[in-house]
C-alpha positions in Angstrom: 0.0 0.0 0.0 1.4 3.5 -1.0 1.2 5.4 2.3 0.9 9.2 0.4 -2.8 10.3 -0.7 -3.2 10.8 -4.4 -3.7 14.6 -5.2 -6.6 14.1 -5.8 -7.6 12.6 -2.5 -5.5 15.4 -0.9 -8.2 18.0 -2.7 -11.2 15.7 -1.7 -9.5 16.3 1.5 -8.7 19.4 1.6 -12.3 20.6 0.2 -14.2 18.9 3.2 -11.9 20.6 5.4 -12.8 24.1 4.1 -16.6 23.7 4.0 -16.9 21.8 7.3 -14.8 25.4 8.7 -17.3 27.4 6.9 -20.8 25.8 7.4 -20.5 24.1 11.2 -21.2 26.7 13.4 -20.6 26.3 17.3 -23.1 27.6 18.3 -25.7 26.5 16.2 -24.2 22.9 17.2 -24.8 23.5 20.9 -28.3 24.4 20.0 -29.0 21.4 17.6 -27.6 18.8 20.3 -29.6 20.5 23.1 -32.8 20.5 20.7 -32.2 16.9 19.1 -32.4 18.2 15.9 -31.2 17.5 12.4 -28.9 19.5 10.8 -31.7 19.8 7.5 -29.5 22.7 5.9 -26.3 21.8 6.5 -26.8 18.5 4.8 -28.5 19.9 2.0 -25.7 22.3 1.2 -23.1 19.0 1.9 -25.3 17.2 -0.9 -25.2 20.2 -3.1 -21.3 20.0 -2.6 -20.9 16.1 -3.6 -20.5 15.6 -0.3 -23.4 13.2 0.3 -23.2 9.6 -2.0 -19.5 10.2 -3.1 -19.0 6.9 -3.9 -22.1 6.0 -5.6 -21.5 6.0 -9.7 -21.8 9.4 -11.4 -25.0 7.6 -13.3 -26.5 7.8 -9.7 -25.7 11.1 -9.3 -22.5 10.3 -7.1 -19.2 11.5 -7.6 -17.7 8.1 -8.5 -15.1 7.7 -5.6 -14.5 4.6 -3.4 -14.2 4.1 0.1 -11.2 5.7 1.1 -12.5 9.1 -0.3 -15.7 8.9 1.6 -13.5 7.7 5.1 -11.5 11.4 4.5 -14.5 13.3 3.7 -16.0 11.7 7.1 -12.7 12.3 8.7 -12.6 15.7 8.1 -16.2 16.8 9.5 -15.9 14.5 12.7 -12.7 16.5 13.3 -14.9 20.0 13.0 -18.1 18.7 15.0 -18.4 15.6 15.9 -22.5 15.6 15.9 -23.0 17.3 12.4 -20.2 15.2 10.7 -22.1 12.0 12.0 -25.3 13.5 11.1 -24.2 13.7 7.6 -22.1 10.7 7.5 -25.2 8.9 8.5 -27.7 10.5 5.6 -27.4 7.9 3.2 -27.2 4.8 6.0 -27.7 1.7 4.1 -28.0 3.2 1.0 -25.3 1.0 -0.1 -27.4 -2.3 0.2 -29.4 -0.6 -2.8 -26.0 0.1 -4.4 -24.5 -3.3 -3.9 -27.2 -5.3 -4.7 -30.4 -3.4 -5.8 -31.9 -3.4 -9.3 -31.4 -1.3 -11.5 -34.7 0.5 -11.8 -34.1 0.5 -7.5 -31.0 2.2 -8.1 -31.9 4.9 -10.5 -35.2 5.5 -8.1 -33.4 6.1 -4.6 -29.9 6.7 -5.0 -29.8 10.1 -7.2 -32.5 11.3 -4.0 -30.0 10.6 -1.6 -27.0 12.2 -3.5 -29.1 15.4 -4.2 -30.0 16.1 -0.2 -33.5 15.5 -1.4 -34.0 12.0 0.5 -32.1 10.9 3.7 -32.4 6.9 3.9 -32.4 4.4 6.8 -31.7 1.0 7.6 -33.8 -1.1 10.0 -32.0 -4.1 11.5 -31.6 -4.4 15.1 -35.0 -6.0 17.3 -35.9 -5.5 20.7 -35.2 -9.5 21.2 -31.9 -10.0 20.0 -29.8 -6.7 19.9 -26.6 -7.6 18.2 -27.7 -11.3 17.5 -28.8 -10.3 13.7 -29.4 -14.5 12.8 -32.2 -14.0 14.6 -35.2 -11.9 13.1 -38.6 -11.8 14.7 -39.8 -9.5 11.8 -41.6 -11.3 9.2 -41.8 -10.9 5.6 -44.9 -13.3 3.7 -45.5 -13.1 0.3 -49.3 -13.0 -0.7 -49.6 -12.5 -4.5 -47.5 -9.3 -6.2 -46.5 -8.1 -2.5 -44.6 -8.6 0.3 -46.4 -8.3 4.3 -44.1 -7.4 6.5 -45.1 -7.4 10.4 -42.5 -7.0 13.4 -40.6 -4.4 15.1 -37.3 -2.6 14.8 -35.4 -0.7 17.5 -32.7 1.7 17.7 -33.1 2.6 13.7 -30.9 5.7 12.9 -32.6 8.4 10.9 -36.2 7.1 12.0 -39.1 9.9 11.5 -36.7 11.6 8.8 -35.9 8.9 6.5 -37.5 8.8 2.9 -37.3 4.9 3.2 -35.9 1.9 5.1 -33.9 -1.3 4.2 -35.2 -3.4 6.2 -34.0 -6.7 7.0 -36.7 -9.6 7.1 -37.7 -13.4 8.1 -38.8 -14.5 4.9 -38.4 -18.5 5.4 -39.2 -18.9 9.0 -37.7 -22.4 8.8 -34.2 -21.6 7.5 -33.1 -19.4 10.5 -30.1 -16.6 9.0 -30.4 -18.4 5.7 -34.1 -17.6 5.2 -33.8 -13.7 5.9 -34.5 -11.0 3.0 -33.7 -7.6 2.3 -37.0 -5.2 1.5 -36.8 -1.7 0.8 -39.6 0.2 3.1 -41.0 3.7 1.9 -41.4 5.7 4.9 -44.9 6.4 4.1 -46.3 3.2 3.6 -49.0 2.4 5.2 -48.7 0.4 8.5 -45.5 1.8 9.2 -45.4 3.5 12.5 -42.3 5.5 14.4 -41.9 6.4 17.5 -38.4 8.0 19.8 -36.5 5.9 21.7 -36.0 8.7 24.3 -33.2 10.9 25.1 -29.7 9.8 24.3 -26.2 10.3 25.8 -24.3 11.5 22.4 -25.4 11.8 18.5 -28.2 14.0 19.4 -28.7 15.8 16.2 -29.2 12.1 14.7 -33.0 10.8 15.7 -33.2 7.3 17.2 -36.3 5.6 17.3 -38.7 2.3 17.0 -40.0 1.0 13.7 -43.6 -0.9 14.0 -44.6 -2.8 11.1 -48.3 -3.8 10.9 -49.2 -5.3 7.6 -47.1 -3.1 5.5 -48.0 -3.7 1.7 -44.7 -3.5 -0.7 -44.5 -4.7 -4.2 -42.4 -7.8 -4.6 -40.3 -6.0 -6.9 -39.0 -3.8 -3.9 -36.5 -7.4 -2.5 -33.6 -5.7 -2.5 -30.9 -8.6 -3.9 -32.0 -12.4 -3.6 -34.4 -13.3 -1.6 -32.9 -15.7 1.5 -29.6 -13.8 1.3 -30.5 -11.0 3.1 -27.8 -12.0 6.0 -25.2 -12.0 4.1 -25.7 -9.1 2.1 -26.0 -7.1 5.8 -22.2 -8.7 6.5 -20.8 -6.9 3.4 -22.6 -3.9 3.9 -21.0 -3.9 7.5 -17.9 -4.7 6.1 -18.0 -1.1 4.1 -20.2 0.6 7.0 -17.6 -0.2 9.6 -15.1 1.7 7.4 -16.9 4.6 7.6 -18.1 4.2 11.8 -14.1 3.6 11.7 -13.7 7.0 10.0 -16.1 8.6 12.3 -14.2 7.5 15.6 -10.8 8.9 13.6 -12.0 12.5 13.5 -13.6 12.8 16.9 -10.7 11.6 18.1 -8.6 14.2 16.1 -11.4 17.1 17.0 -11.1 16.3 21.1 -7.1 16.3 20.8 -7.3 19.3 18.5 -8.6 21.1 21.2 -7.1 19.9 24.1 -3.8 21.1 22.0 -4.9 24.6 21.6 -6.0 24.8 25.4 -2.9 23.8 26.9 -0.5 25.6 24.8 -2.2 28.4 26.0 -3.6 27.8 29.7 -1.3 28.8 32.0 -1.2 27.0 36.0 1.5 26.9 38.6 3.6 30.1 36.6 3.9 28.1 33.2 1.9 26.8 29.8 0.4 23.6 31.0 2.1 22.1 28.0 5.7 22.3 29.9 4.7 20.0 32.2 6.0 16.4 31.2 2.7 14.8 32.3 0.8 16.6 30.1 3.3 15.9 27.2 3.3 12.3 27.5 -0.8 12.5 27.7 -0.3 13.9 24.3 2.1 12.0 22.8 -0.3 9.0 23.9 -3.1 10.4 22.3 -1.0 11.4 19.2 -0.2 7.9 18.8 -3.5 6.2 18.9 -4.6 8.7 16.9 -1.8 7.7 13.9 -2.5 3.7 14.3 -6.0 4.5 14.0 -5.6 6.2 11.0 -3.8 4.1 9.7 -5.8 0.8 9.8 -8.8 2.7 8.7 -7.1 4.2 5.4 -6.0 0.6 5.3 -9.1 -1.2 5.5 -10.9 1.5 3.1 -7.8 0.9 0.6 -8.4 -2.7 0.5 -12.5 -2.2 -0.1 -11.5 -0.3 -2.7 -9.4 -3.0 -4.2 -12.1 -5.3 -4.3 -10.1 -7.1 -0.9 -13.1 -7.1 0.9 -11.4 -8.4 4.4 -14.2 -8.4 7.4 -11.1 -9.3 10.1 -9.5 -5.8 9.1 -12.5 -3.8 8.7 -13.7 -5.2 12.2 -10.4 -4.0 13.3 -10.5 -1.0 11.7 -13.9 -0.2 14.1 -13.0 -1.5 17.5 -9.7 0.2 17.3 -10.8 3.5 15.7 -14.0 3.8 18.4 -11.9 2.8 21.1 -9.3 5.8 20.1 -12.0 8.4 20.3 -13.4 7.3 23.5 -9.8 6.9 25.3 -8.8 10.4 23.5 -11.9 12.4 24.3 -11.7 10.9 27.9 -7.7 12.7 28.1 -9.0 15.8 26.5 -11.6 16.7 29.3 -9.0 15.6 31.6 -6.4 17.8 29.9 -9.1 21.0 30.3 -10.0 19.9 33.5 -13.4 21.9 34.8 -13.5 23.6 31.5 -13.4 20.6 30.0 -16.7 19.6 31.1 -18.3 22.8 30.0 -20.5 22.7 27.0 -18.9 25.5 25.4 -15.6 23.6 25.3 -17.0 21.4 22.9 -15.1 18.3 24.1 -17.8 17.0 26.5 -19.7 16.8 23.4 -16.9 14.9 21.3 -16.9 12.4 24.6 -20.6 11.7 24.4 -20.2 11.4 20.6 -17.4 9.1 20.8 -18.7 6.1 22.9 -21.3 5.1 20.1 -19.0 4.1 17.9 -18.1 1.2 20.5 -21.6 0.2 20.0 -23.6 0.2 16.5 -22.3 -1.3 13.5 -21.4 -4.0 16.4 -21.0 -3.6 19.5 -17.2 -3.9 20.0 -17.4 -7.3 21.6 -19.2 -8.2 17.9 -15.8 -7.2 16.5 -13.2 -9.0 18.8 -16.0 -12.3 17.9 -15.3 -11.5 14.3 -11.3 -11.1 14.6 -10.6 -13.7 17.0 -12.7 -16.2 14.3 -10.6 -15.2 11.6 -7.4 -15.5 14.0 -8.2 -18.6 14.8 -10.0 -20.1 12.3 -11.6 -23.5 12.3 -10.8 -25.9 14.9 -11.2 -30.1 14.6 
């Protein structure tokens, strides 16, 4: 792997850097997360931008880049605000199922919506049941002439109440367990469909959160999404991309927090010096520094190897559980390196902390990933 960015990448880069300065204001951040609401505009004018669906084809309406242009772009705007870059990394959430393994006609339909900021999409996979256990699926799916029926429940479903449509992941052969689930694309206004809040979160407030009740939803059987009875394993390489990105997203909140803990104690001043003199503080930074780089590192690594068509679900997994565990270890140092003012709103880093510890948690919790490495580590045993 060449270890220097294209210069094209660099501009990709470099452009995401500028607009995230110019369009994420502080203060309209403190009031968005204290408000749980969507950043509407902002993700609009990202969309307008090319921001939104980079890596779909340009016959989609995308940019046509790959993975490791979409981890900067989501680098970059977790670095400015944690909560807005999230927000808009998360617009086109499982979008790529339609990408990967739609229809044509599905792709033409949804994808240029998403691109242009007119549509934000959604993915409904997790159930009250079984949490992280996706081969089990209490939501049905029962054919009954040209449509699909779909009855069940979904929980903690990102974007919920905004999204134009879901991908929602079914029990279409009750009988076959994980190898009898479907993918079915959802409008959002179908009827039967039903949304409701989870209730106030810890972090990611700007991104809703809610509870997806099906009740004889009606969808044409032309809306599968792939083969029917390979939904499961259609949701693994979808992960396998969507951890990249989660991975991505733990990289720049981790970058923001130390980017701020830097300026404060280069200029904070206790005991007659800079609290940057004192060695303590110095080797907090070069700790954080550190795990910031390695980080990096495995996520430009893992996105580099999607984009080669090296589709490696050990690395990605890596890529995740290493990446969220930086940005919670390195937001933790940063309130500790501000100390009271650290846990001020206005410091922004209590915000990057409460933003940080979800990445340890969806996409797969990061127990899910250590499962996932330590089986490919190991591999089959007699």
């Amino acid at each position: 792997m060449d270890f220097e960015l294209t210069k094209e990448q660099k501009e990709i880069q470099q452009a995401a850097r500028e607009f995230a300065k110019g369009e994420f204001d502080k203060d309209l951040a403190l009031e968005l997360d204290q408000k749980h609401e969507y950043p509407a505009g902002i993700c609009r004018k990202a969309a307008e931008e090319g921001f939104i669906g980079l890596h779909y084809p340009v016959e989609y309406e995308g940019s046509g880049y790959g993975c490791l242009e979409n981890v900067l772009v989501v680098e970059e705007f977790c670095r400015r605000d944690s909560s807005i870059g999230a927000a808009l990394m998360l617009a086109d959430f499982a979008s790529e199922c339609i990408l990967r393994f739609g229809s044509e006609e599905q792709k033409k339909k949804y994808l240029p919506m998403v691109a242009q900021g007119e549509a934000i999409s959604g993915g409904a996979i997790t159930e009250p049941d079984h949490g992280s256990d996706i081969t089990s699926m209490n939501t049905t799916a029962v054919r009954d002439g040209d449509d699909w029926v779909i009855n069940g429940v979904k929980t903690f479903i990102t974007n919920a109440g905004i999204a134009a449509f879901y991908v929602v992941i079914c029990q279409t052969e009750p009988e076959a367990g994980h190898r009898g689930q479907s993918m079915i694309l959802v409008p959002a206004d179908a009827p039967g469909l039903e949304t409701a809040d989870v209730g106030h979160k810890m972090g990611i407030r700007m991104i809703p959160t809610g509870e997806l009740s099906f009740r004889d939803v009606r969808v044409p059987a032309a809306n599968l999404i792939g083969t029917e009875g390979k939904g499961f394993y259609q949701i693994l390489e979808f992960f396998d991309e969507s951890r990249v990105e989660t991975a991505a997203q733990g990289l720049g909140t981790a970058q923001g927090a130390f980017d701020r803990a830097l300026e404060y104690v280069k200029k904070r001043e206790q005991f007659g010096k800079k609290i940057a003199e004192f060695q303590a503080t110095q080797h907090k930074l070069a700790d954080m520094a550190t795990k910031i780089e390695l980080a990096r590192l495995i996520t430009y690594k893992a996105a580099w190897n999607f984009d080669q068509g090296r589709i490696d679900p050990k690395l990605t997994s890596m890529a995740k559980w290493y990446a969220g565990r930086t940005a919670v270890e390195v937001a933790d140092e940063a309130i500790q390196l501000l100390g009271g003012y650290g846990y001020m709103a206005e410091y922004e880093v209590e915000r990057f902390y409460r933003d940080a510890k979800i990445c340890e948690i969806y996409e797969g919790t990061k127990e899910i990933q250590k499962h996932t490495i330590a089986g490919a580590v190991i591999g089959k045993l007699r």
